[in-house]
N, C-alpha and C positions, 0 to 999 in steps of 0.2 A: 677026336677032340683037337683042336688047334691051337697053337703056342703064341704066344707074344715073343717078339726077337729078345726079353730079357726073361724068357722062362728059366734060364741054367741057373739067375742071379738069385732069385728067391729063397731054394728051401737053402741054400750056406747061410742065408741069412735069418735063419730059422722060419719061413714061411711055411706055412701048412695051403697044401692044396687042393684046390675042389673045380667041381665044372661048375660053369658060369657061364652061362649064354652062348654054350659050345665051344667055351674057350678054358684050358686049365689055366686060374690064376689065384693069386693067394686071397684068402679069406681073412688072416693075421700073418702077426710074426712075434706076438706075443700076446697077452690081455686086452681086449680088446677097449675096454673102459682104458687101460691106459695108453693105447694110441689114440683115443678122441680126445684126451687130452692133453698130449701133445701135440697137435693140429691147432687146440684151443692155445696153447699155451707159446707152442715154438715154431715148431714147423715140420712138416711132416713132406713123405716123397711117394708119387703113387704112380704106375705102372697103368696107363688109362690105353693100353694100344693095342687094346681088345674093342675101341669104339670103331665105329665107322668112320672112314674120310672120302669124301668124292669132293670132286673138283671140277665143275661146271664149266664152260667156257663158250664161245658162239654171241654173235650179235644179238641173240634172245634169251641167253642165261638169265636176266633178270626178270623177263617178264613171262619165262618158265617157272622160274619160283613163285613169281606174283599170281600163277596158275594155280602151283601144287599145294603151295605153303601156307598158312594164315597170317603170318606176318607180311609186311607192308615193305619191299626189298627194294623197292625203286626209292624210297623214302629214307636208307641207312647211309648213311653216311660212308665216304670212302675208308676203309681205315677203324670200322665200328663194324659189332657183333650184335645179333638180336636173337631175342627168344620165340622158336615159330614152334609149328605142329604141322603134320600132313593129315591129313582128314581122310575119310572115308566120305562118300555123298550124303551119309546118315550125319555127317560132323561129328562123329566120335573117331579118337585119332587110331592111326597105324603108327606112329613115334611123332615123339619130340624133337626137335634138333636145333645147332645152334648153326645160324645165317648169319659168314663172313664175308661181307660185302669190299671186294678189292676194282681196281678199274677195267680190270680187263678178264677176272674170275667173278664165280660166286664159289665159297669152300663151305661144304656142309657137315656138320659132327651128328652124327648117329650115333642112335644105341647099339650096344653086340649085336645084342640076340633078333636083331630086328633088320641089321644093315642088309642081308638078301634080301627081304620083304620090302624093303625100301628102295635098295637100286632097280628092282622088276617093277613096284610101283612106277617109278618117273621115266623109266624107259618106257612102259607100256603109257604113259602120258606125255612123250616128248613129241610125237607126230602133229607136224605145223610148224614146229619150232626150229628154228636153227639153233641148233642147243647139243655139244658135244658132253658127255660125263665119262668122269675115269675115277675108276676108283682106286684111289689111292691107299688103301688098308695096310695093304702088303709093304710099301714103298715108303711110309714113314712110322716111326715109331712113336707112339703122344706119351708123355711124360708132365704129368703136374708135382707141381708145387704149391702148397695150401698151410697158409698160418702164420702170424701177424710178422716173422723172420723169415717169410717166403723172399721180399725183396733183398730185402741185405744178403740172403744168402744165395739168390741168383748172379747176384752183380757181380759175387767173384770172380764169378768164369762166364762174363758177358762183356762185350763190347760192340762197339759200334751201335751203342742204343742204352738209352738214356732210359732206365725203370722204372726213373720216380715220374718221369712225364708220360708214363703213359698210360694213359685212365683207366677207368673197370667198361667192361663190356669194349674194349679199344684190342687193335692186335698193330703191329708193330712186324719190323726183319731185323736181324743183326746176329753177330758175331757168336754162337753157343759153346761152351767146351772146346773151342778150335776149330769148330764147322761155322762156314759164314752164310750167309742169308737165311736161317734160322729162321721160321714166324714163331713167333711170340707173343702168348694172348694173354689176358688179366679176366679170365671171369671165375670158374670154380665152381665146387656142387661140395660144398660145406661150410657156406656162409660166412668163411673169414676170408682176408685177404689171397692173394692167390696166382700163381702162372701155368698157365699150360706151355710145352713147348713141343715142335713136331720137326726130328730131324731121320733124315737118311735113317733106315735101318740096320744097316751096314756099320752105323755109326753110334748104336742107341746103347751099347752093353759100356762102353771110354763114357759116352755123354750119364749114362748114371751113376757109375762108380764116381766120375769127379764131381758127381752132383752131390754125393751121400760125404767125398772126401771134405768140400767145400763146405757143405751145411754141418760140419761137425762141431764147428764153434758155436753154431746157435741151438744145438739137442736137435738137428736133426734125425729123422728114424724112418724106414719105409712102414708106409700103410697099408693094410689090408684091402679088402671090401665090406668086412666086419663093419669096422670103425667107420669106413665113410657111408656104409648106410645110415645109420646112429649121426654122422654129420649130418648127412643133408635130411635127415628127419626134425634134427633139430632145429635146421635151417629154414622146416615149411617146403621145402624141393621135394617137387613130387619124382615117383620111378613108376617107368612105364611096368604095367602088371600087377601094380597097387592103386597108387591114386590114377593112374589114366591106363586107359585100356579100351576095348573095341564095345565098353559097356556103361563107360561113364567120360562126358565129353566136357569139353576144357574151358567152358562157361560154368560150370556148376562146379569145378574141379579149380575156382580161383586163379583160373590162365588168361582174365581176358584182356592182361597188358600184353600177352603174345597174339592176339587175333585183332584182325584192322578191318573194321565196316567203313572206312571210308569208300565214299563213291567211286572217286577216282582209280583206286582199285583194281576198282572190274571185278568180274564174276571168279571164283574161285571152287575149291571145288569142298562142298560141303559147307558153303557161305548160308544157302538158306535155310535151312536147320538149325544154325547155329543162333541166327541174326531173333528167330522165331524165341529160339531160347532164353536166348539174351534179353526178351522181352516178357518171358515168362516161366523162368523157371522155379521147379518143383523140388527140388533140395539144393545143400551145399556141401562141402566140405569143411570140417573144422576141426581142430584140434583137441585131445582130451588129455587131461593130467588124471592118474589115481596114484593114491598113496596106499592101497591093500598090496600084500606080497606078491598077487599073480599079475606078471607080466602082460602087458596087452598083446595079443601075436593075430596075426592079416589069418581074418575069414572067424574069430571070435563076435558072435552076436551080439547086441545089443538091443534091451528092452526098456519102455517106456511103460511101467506097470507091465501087465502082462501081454503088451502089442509091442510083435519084433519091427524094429523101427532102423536097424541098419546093422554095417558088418565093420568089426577093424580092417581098415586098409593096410596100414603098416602101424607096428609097434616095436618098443624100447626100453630098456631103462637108459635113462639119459642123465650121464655126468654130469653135465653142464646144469642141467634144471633142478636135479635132484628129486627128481619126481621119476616113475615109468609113466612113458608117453605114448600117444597114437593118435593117428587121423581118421575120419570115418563118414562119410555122407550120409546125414540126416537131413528130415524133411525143413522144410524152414521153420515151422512155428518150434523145433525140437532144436535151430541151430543157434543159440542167445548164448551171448557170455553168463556164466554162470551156471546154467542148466543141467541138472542132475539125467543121465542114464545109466544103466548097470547094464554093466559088460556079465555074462554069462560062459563059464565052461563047465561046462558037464556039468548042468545043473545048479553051480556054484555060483552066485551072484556077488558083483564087487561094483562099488559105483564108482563112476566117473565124473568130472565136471567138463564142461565143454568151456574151452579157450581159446584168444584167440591166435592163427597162425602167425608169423611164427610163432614157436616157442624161444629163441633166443636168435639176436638181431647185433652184432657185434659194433661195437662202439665206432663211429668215425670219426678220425679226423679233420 
């Protein structure tokens, strides 16, 4: 099992820990209802340097991506982040990722449990290409920040970069805990406000301690993986293994701001399958609220009278909604706001209402 460079920092701080994608990292460090709301409420600190990071480079890094990826990479902006998927030729994905488009990189964020299946992917599809990949896993440590005190309590120990100007889905370099050239991104996988930061690993155990010392004025606390599942469920974010998987692909699965049919384009890989889909598909994803005591939990059936009509993908009880929630792919005439099915365990029947994604959408400014 493999460590993150802050595994020593966890359980002192009461983490409890579990394998995760081949990686030991904490699940909590307390209640797990009371660290989502803290992320809702203050801010919270998470140990993400279990993700994948490669780092593209060559005169055809972009329009390797424009190969591999669904999203549209010649189209991002220098200095902007997008939401893509690697496909299979069937168009149902092998991961999610997020595409940071720089002048002279492309940097990719991967899942754990998936970054080997992913670096053999695009190496065994780089041929033609002048296209260098490194993966950088080992060599930086990713550390987020998530909840509406994320900024204010970055800026303590930030300089040479201005937090409030820098957008969401935007990444940014400066000054971190005393490490300079820092990238620093604003996107997040728990639907409030948010930072990522990726420094030296040599340097990641000083950069979170003075991140936990700095965030103490705003109820700073580290996060589990607990609570941020329950964020990004609440948030409508899908996890590869639930909502997307090598079984259900990322048109029917509500991703199609991350897939680009534009012509210009060009061919990609698992374009036409998808494009087919996009034209006719046969269910959706949607969200369901019940208010019975059993918890909705992924692989729990669903019936429409006595015809099983789909499975919970992921479920919760969710602080924020006050309801136990879940997502779940049903057929279309079964996917309407409003629409009663019963979820089924052992027999036990409890119904649900179908709603729509997200379940909670944080206020902006």
């Amino acid at each position: 099992m493999r460590h993150t460079p802050l595994h020593d920092e966890h359980e002192p701080l009461g983490g409890k820990l579990v394998e995760f994608g081949g990686w030991h990292m904490p699940v909590q460090y307390g209640p797990i209802l009371e660290e989502v709301r803290c992320v809702r409420e203050r801010v919270g600190l998470f140990d993400l340097s279990h993700m994948g990071r490669f780092n593209l480079t060559g005169p055809d890094a972009v329009a390797f991506v424009d190969r591999v990826a669904t999203c549209y990479c010649a189209r991002i902006p220098l200095g902007a982040i997008r939401y893509g998927l690697l496909c299979r030729p069937t168009g149902n994905p092998i991961d999610d990722i997020l595409v940071y488009r720089s002048e002279d990189e492309v940097f990719l964020v991967v899942n754990a449990g998936n970054a080997d299946a992913d670096r053999e992917w695009l190496l065994a599809h780089a041929d033609g290409f002048e296209v260098a990949l490194e993966d950088q896993t080992e060599d930086l440590a990713m550390i987020a920040l998530q909840g509406p005190l994320s900024e204010v309590s970055l800026a303590r120990v930030t300089e040479d970069l201005d937090l409030s100007k820098l957008g969401y889905y935007r990444f940014s370099h400066g000054t971190v805990c005393g490490c300079p050239n820092v990238r620093v991104s604003r996107t997040g996988y728990t639907g409030e406000d948010g930072f990522e930061i990726y420094i030296p690993t040599g340097l990641a155990v000083d950069a979170w301690r003075s991140l936990l010392e700095a965030g103490q004025a705003s109820g700073m606390a580290p996060i589990g993986l607990g609570a941020r599942d329950t964020l990004r469920l609440e948030a409508g974010m899908p996890l590869y293994g639930h909502e997307i998987d090598a079984e259900h692909n990322p048109i029917e699965a509500g991703l199609k701001f991350g897939v680009s049919f534009l012509e210009e384009k060009g061919d990609w890989i698992g374009r036409a399958p998808l494009e087919a889909l996009h034209a006719a598909p046969s269910r959706a994803l949607v969200g369901l609220v019940t208010e019975g005591k059993r918890v909705p939990r992924q692989g729990y059936s669903l019936f429409d009278g006595e015809e099983n009509v789909g499975t919970i993908c992921s479920g919760a009880v969710s602080p924020t909604v006050g309801k136990n929630i879940a997502t779940a792919y049903l057929p279309l005439h079964l996917a309407q706001t409003g629409q009663l099915v019963d979820m089924d365990l052992r027999g036990k029947r409890q119904a649900c209402t179908v709603v729509d994604l997200p379940f909670y959408s944080r206020k902006r400014s």
